[in-house]
N, CA, C and O of each residue as an XYZ file, in Angstrom:
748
protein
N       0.820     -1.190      0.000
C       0.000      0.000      0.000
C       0.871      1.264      0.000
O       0.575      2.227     -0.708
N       1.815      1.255      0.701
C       2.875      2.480      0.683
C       3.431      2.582     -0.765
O       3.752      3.737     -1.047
N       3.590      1.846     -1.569
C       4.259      1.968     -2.613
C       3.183      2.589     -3.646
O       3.418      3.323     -4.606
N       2.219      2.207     -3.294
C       1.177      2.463     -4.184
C       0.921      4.350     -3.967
O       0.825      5.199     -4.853
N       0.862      4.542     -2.312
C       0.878      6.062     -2.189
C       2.148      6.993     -2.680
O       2.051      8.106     -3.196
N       3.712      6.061     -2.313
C       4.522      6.689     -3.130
C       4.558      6.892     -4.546
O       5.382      7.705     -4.967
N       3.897      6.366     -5.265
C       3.530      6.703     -7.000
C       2.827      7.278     -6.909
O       3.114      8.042     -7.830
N       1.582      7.824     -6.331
C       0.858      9.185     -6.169
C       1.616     10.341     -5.959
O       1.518     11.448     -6.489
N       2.403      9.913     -5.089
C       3.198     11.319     -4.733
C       4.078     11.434     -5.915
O       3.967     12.608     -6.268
N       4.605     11.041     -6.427
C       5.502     11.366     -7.485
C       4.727     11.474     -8.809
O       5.410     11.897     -9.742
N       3.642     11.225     -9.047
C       3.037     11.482    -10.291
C       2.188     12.602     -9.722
O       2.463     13.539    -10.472
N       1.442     12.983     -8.962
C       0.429     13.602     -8.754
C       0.953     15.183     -8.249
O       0.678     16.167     -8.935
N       1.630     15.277     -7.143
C       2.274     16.395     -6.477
C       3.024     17.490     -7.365
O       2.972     18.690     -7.095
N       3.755     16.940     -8.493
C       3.926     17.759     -9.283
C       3.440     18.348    -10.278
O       3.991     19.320    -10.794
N       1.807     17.597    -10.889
C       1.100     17.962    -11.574
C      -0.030     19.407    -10.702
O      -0.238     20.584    -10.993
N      -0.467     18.573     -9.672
C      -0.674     19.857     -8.617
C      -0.041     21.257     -8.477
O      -0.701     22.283     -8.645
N       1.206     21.251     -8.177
C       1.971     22.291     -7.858
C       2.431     23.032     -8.988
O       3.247     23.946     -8.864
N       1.896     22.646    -10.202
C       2.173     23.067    -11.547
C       0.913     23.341    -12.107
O       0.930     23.923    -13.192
N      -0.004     23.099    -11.693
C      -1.615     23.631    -12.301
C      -1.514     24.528    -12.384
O      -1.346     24.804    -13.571
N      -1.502     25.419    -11.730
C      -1.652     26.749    -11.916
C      -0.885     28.133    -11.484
O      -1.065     29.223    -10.943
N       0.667     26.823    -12.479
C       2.143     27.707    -12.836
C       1.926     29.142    -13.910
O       0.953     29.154    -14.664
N       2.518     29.845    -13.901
C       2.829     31.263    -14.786
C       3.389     30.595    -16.000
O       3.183     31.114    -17.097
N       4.132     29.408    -15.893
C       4.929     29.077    -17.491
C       3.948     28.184    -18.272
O       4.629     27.273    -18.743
N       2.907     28.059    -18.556
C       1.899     27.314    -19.203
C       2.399     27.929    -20.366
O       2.826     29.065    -20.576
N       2.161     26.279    -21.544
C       2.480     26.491    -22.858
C       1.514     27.911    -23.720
O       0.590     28.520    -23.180
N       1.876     28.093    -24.696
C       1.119     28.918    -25.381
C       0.263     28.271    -26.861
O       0.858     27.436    -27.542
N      -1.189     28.747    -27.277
C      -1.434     28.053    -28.087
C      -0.769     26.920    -29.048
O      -0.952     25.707    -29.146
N       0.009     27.765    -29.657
C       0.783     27.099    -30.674
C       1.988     25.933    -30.729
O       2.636     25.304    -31.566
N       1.841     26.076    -29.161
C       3.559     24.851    -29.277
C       3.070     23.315    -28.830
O       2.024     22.809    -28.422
N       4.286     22.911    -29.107
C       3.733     21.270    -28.976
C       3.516     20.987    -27.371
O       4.464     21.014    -26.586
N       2.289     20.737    -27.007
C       2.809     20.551    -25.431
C       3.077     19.129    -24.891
O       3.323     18.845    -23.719
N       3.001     18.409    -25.782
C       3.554     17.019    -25.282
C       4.872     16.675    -25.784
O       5.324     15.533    -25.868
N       5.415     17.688    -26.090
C       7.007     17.734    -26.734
C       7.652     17.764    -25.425
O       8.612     18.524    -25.303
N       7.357     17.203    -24.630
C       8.298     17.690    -23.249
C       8.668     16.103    -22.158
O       7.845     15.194    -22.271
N       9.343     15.977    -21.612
C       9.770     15.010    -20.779
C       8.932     14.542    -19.950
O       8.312     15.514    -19.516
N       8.524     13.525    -19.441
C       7.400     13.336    -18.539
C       7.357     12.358    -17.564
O       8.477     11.872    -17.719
N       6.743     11.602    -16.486
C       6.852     10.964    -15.623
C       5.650     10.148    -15.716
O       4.795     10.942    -15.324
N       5.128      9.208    -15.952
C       3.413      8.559    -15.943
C       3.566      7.576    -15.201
O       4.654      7.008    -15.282
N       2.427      6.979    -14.121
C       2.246      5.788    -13.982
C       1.367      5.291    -14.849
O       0.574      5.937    -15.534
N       1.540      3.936    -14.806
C       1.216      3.010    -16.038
C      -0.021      1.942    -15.624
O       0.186      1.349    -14.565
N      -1.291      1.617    -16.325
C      -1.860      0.940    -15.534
C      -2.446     -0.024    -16.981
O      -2.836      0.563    -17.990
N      -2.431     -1.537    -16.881
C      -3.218     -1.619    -17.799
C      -3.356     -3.497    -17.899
O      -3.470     -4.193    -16.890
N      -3.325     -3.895    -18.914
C      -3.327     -5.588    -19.165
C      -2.382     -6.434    -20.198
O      -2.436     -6.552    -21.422
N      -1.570     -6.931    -19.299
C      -0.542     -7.722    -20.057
C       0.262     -7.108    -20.720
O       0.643     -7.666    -21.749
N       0.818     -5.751    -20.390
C       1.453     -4.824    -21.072
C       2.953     -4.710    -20.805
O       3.308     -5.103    -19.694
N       3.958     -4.210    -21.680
C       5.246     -4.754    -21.564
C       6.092     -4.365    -20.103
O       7.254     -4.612    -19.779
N       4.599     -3.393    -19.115
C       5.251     -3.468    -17.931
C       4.604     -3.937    -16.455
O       4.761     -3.600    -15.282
N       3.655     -5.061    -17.304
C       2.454     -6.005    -16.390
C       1.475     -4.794    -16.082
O       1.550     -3.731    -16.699
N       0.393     -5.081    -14.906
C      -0.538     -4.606    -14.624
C      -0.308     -2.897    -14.271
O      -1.026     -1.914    -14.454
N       1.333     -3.120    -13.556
C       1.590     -1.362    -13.212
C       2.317     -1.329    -12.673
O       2.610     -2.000    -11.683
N       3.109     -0.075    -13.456
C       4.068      0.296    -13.276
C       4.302      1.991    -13.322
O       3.461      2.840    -13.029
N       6.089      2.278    -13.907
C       5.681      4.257    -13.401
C       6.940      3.892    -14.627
O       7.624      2.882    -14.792
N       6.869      5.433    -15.499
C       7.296      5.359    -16.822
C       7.984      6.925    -16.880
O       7.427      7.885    -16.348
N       9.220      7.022    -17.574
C      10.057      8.326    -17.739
C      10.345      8.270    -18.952
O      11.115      7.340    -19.189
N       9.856      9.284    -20.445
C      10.014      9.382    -21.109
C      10.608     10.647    -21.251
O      10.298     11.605    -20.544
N      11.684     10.691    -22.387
C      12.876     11.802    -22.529
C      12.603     12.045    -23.809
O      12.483     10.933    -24.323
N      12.452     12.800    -24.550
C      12.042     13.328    -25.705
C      13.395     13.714    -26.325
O      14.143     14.407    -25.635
N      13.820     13.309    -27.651
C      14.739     13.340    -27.958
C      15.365     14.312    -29.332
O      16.475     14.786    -29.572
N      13.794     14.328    -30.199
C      13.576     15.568    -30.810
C      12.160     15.861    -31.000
O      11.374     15.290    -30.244
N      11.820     16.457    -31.664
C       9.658     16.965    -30.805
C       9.309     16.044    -31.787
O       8.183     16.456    -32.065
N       9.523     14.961    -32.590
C       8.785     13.795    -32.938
C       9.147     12.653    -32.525
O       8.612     11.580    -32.802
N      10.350     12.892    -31.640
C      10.591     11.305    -31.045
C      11.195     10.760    -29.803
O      12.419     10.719    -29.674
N      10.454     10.378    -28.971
C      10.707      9.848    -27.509
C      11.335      8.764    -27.552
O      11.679      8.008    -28.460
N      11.475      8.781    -26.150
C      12.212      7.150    -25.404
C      11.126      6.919    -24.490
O      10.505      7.907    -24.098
N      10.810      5.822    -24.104
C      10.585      5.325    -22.462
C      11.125      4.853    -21.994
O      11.625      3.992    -22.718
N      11.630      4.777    -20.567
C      11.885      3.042    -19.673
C      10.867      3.670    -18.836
O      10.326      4.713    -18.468
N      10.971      1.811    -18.723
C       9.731      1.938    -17.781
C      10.072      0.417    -17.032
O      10.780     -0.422    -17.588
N       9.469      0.219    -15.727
C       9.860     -0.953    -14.498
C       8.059     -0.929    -14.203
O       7.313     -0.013    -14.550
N       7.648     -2.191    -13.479
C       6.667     -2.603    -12.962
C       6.496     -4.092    -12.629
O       7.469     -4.847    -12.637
N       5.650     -4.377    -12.429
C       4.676     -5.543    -12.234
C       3.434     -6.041    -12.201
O       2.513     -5.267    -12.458
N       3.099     -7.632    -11.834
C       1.762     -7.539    -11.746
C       1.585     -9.326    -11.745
O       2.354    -10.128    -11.216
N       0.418     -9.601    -12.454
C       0.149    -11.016    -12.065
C       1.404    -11.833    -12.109
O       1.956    -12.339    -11.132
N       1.780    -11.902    -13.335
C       3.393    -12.575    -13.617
C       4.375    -12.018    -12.947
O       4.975    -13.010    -12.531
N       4.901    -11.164    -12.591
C       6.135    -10.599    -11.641
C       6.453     -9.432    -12.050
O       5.634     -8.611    -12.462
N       8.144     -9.183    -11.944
C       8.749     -7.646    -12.169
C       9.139     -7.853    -13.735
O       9.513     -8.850    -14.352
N       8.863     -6.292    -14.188
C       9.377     -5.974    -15.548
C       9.607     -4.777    -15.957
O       9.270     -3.742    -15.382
N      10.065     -4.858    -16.749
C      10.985     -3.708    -17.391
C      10.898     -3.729    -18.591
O      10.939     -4.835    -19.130
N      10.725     -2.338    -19.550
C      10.912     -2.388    -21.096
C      11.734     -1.010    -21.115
O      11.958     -0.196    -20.219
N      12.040     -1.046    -22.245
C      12.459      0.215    -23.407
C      11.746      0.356    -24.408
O      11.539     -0.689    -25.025
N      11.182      1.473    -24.897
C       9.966      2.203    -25.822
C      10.241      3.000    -26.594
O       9.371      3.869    -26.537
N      11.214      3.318    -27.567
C      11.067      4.338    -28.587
C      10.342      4.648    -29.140
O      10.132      3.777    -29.985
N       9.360      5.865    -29.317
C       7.942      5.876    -29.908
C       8.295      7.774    -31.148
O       8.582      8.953    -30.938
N       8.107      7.190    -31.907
C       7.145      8.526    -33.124
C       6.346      9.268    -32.711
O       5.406      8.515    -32.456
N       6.025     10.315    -32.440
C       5.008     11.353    -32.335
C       4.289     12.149    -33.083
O       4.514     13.345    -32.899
N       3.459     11.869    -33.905
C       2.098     13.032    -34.637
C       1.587     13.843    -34.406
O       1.214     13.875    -33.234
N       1.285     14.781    -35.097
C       0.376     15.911    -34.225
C       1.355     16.928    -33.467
O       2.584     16.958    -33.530
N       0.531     17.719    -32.765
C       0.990     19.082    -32.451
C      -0.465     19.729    -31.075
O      -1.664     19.452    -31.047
N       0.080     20.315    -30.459
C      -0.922     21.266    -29.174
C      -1.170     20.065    -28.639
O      -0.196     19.319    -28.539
N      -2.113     19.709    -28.302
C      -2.989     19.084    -26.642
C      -2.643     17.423    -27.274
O      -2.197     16.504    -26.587
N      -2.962     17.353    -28.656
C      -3.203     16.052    -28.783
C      -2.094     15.516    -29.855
O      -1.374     16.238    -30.544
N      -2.118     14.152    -29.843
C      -1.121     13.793    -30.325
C      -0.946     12.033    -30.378
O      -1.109     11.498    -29.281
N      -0.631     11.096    -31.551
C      -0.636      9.744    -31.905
C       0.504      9.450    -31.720
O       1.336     10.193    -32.239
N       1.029      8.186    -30.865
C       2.218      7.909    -31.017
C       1.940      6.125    -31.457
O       0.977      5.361    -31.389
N       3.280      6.031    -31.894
C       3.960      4.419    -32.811
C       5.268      3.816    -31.896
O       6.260      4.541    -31.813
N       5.272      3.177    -31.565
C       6.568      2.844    -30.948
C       6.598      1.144    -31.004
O       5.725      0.290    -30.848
N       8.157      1.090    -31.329
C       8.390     -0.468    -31.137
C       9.751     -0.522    -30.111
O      10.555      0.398    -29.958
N       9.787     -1.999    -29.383
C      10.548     -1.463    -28.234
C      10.690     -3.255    -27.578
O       9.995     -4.188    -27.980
N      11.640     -3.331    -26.638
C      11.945     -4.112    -26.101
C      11.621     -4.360    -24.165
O      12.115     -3.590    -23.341
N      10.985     -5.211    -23.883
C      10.718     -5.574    -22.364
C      11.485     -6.824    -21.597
O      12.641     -7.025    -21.972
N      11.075     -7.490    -20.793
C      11.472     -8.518    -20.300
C      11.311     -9.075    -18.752
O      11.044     -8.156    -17.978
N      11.355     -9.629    -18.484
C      11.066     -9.659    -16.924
C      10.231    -11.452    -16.467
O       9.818    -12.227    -17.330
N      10.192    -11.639    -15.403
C       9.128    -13.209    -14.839
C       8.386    -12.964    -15.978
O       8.318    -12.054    -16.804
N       7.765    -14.192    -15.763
C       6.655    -15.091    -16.912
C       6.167    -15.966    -16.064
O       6.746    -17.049    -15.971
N       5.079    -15.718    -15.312
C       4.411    -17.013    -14.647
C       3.016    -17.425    -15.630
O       2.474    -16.339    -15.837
N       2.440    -18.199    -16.119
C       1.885    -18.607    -16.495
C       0.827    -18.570    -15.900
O       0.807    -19.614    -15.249
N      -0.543    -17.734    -15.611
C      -1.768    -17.253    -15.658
C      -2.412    -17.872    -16.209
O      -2.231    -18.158    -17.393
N      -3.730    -18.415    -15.231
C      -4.717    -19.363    -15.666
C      -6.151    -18.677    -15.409
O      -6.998    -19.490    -15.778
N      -6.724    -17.580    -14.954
C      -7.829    -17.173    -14.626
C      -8.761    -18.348    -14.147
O      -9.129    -18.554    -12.991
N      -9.166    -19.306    -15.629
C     -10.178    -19.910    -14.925
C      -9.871    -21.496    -14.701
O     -10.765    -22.312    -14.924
N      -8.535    -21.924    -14.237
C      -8.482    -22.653    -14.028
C      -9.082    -23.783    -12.495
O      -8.568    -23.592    -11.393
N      -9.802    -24.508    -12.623
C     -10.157    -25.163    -11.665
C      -9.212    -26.234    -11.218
O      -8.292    -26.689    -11.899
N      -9.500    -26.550    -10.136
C      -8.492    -28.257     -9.685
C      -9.465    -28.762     -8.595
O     -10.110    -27.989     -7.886
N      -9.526    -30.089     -8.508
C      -9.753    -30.635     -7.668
C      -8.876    -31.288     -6.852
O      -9.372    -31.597     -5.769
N      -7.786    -31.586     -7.007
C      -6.976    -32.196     -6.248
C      -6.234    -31.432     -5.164
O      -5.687    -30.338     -5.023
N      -6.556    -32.880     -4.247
C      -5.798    -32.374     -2.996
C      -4.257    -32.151     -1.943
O      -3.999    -32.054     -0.743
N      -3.446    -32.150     -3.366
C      -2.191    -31.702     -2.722
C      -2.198    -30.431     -3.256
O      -2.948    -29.899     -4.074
N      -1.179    -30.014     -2.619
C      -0.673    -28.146     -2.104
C      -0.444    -28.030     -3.775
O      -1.363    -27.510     -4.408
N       0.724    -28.486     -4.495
C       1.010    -27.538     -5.781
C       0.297    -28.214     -7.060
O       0.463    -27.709     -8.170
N      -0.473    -29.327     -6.893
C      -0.936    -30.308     -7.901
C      -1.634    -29.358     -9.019
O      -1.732    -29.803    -10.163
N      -2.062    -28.215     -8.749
C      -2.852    -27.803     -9.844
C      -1.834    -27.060    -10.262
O      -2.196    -26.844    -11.419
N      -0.450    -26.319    -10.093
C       0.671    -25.387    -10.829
C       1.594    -26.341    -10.826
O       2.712    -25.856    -10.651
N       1.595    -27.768    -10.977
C       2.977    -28.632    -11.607
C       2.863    -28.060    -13.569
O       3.964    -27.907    -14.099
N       1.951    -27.868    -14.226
C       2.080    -28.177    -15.465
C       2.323    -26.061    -15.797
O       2.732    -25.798    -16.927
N       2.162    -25.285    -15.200
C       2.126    -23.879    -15.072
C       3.674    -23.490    -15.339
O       4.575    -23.717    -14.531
N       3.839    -22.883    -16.565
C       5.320    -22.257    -16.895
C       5.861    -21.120    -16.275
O       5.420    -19.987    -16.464
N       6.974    -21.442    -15.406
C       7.573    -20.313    -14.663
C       8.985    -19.838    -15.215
O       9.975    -20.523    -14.960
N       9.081    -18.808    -15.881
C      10.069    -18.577    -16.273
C      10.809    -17.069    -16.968
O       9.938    -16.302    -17.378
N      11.895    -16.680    -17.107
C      11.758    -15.295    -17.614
C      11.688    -15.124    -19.167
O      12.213    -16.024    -19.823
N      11.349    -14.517    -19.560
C      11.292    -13.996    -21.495
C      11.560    -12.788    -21.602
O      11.695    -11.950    -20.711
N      11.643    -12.682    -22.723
C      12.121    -11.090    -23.788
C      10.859    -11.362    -24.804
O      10.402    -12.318    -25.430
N      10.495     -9.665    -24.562
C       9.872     -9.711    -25.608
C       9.800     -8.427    -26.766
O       9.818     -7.293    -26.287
N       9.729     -8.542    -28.063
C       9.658     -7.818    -29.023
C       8.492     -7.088    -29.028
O       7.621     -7.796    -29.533
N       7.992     -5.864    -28.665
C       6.293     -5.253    -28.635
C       6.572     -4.321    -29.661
O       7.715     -3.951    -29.928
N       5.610     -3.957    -30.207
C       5.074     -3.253    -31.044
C       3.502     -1.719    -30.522
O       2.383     -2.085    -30.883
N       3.522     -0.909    -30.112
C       2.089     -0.410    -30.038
C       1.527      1.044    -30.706
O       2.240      1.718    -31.449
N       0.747      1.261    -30.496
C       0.346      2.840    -31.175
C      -0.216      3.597    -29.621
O      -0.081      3.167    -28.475
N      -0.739      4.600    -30.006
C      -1.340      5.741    -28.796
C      -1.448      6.676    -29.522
O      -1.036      7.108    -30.598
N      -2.609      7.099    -28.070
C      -3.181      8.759    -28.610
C      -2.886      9.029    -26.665
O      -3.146      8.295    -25.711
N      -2.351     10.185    -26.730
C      -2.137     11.008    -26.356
C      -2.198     12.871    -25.847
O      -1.814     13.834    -26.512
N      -2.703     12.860    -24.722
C      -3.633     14.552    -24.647
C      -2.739     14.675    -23.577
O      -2.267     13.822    -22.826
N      -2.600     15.805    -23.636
C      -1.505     16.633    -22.922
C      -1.922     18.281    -22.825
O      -1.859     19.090    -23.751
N      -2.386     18.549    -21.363
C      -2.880     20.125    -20.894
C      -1.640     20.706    -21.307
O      -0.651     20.184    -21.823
N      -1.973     22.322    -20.863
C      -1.211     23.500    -21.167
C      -0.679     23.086    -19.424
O       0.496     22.743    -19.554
N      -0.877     23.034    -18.644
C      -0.474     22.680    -17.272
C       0.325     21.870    -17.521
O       1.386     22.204    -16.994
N       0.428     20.791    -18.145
C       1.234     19.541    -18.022
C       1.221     17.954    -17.705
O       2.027     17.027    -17.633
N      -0.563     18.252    -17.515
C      -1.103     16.333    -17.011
C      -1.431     16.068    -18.255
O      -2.219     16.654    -18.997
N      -0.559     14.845    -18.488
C      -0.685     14.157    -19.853
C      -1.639     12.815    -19.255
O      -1.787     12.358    -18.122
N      -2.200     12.434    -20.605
C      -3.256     10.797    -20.604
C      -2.789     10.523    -21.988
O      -2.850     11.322    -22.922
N      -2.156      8.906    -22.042
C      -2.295      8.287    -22.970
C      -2.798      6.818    -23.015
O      -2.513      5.844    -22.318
N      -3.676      6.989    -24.110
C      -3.771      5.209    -23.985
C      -3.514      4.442    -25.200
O      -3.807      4.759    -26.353
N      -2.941      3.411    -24.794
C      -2.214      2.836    -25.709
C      -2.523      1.420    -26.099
O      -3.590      1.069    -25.597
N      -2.049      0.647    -26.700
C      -2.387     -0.714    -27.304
C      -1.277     -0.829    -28.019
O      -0.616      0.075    -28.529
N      -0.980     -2.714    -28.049
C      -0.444     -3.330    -28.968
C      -0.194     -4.599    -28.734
O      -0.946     -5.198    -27.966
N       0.801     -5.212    -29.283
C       1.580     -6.646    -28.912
C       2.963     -6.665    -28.717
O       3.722     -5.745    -29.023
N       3.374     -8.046    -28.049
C       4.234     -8.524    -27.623
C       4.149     -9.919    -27.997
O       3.156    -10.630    -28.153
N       5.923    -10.284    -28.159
C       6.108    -11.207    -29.059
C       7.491    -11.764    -28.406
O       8.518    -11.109    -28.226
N       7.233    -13.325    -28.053
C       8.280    -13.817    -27.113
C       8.975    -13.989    -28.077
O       8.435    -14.405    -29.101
N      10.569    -13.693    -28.060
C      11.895    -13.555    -28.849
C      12.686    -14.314    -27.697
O      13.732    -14.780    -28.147
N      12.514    -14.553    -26.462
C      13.629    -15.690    -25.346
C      13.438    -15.503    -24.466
O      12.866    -14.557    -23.924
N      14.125    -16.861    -23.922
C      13.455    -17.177    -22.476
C      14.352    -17.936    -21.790
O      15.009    -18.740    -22.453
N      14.553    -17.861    -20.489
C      15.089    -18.230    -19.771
C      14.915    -19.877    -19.434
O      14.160    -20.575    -20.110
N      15.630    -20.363    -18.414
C      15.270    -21.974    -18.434
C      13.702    -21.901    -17.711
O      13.232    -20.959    -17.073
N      13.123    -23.092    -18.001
C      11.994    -23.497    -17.321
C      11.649    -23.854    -16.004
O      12.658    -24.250    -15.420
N      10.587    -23.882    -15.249
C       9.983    -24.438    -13.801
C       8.779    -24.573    -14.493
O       8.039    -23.814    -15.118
N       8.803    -26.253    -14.081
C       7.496    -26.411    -14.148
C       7.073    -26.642    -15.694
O       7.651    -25.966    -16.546
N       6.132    -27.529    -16.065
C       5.267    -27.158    -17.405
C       6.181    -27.618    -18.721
O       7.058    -28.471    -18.852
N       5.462    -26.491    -19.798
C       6.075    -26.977    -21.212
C       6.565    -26.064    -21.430
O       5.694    -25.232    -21.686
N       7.753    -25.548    -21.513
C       8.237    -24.277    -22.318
C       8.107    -23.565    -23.098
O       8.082    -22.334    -23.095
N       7.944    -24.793    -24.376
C       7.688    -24.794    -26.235
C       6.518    -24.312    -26.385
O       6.302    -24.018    -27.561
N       5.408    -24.045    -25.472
C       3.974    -23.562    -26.065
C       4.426    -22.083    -25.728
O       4.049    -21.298    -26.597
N       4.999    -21.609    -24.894
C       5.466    -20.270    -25.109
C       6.626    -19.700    -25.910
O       7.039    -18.554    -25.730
N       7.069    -20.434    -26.685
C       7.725    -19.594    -27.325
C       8.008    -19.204    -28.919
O       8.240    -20.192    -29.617
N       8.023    -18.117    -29.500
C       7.130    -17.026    -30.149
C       5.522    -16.741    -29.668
O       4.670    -16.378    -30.479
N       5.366    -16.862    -28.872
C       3.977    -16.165    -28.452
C       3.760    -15.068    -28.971
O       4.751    -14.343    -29.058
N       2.684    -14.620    -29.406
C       2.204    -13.273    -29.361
C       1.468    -12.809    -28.396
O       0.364    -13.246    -28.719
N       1.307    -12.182    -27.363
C       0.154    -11.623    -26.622
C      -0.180    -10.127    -27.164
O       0.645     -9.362    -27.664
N      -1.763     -9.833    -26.931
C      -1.814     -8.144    -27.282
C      -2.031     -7.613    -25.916
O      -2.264     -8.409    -25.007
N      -1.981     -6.481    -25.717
C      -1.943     -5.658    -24.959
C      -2.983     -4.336    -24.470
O      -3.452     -3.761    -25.452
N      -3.343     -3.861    -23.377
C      -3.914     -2.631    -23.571
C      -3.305     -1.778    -22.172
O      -3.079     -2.468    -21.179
N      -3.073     -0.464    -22.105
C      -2.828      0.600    -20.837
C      -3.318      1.778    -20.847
O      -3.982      2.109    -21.828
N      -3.147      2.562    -19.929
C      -3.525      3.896    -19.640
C      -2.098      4.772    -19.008
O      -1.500      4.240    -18.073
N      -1.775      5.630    -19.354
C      -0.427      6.211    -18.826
C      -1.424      7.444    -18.356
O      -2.366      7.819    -19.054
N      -1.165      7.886    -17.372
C      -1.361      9.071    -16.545
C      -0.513      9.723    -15.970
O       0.002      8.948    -15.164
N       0.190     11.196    -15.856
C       1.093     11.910    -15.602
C       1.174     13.433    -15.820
O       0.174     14.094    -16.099
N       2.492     14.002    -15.673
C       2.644     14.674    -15.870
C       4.079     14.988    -16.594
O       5.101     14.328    -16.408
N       3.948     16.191    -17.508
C       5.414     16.724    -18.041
C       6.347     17.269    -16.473
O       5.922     17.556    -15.353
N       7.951     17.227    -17.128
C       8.510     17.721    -16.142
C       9.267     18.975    -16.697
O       9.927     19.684    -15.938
């Protein structure tokens, strides 16, 4: 729970204390051309359920991310180079990029009846991968500086670590798709 309030404080406090700064963009400039901080929230995405994201803008059409998180499967990490479209509040981005991190094998609706302790996760793949993602976004970004993007795409197992547990070979080239929400602010 603390960790969860420390990503408030670092995404939120500075969007606050910047609402209603004197340096607000002016009509015409790009306002998502700028460096930013987001936490990340979403499904099966190259940084699990959630995580917190620092993108560095490198010229006003083209960013970086890293980004760290977790979630059902464990800790992860990607890199995001993304394209930028558009101009003022709104704006499409393209990015292809590299992640990696645990791989536990997620069953939602799996049932078991049996009555020993691990009998229903003996056949469940535990293991780490790399993966190749691909996604697009749209992107809105105030004259203040609280950006929203949401994004989509896939991920595509390229390697993997040794196995626990299970079959390996059904995971690998996987494709999974993806969906998130980035919420933040410029810095």
């Amino acid at each position: 729970m603390w960790k969860l309030a420390a990503l408030a404080l670092i995404v939120f406090v500075p969007a606050i204390a910047r609402a209603d700064s004197p340096n607000q963009l002016s009509d015409g400039a790009d306002w998502g051309a700028r460096p930013r901080i987001t936490a990340l929230f979403g499904v099966a995405t190259p940084t699990g359920e959630l995580g917190v994201e620092y993108t560095h803008m490198i010229f006003s059409h083209l960013e970086i991310g890293a980004a760290v998180g977790g979630g059902i499967t464990g800790a992860q990490a990607s890199i995001m180079p993304r394209l930028r479209t558009g101009a003022g509040s709104t704006s499409v981005t393209f990015g292809t990029g590299l992640s990696g991190g645990a791989y536990n094998e997620f069953q939602l609706f799996q049932f078991c009846l049996s009555t020993g302790p691990d009998a229903c996760h003996d056949n469940q793949v535990r293991t780490t991968a790399r993966w190749a993602n691909v996604e697009a976004g749209l992107q809105v970004t105030s004259r203040a500086g609280m950006t929203f993007r949401l994004y989509g795409g896939a991920g595509r197992v390229i390697g993997r670590g040794a196995c626990h547990n299970g079959d390996c070979a059904r995971i690998d080239n996987m494709t999974l798709p993806y969906v998130g929400l980035a919420l933040g602010h410029t810095l």
